[in-house]
N, C-alpha and C positions, 0 to 999 in steps of 0.2 A: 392464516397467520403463519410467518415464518419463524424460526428457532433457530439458535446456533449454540452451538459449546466451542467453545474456546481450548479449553485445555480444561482437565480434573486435576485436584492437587490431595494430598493430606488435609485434614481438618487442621492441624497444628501448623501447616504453612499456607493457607489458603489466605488468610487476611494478608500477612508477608507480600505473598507475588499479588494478590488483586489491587494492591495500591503498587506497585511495579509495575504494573499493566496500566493504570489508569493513569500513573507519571509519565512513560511510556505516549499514551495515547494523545495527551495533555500537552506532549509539545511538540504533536504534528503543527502542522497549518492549519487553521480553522477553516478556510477554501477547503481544504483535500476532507478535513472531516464532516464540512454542512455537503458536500459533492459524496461523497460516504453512503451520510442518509438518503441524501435522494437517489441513487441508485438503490438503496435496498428498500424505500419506501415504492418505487416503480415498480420494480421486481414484483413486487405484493397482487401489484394490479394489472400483470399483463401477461401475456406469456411468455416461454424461455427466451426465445429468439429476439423477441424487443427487449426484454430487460438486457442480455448478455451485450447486444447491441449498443444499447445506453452507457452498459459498463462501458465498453471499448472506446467509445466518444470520448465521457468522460475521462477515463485515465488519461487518452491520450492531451484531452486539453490542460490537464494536471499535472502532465511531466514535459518541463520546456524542455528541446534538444540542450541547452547550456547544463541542468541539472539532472539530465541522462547521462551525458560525456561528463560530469564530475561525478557522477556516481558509479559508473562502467570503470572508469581508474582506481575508485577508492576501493574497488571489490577486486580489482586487478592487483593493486600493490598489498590489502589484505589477503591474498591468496599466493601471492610470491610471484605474481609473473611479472611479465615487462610492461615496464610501459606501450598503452596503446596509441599506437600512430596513429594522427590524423588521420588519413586515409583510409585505413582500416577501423573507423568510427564512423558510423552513419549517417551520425545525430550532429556530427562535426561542424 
């Protein structure tokens, strides 16, 4: 069985941020979170190489080039750069 922490808080802000977390969580995709579990329910059952594998699959089939290149800008104009040219986007 596998285990994860997340992050530790204070006892007095733990309740606070775990419903931050789960509102958070709550409005991904329901695809990218059932695609979630089954990669870390595979994980469970195989070894590193196939699980890590499966990751790669999946994410890739979970991030369409359209919402790669709106996402590559929204980190570009939150970080102050320029806009990125077509050309120099991949996923373009």
């Amino acid at each position: 069985m596998m285990g994860f922490i997340h992050a530790v808080y204070p006892a007095a802000e733990f309740a606070q941020r775990a419903q931050a977390f789960a509102a958070k969580l709550a409005a991904l995709p329901a695809e990218t979170i059932a695609v979630a579990k089954l990669s870390l329910r595979a994980a469970m059952y195989t070894d590193r190489a196939s699980a890590r594998d499966f990751d790669r699959l999946a994410n890739t089939l979970l991030v369409s080039p359209r919402e790669h290149s709106e996402r590559m800008q929204a980190f570009a104009e939150r970080s102050g750069k320029r806009k990125i040219p077509p050309g120099d986007n991949p996923t373009a």
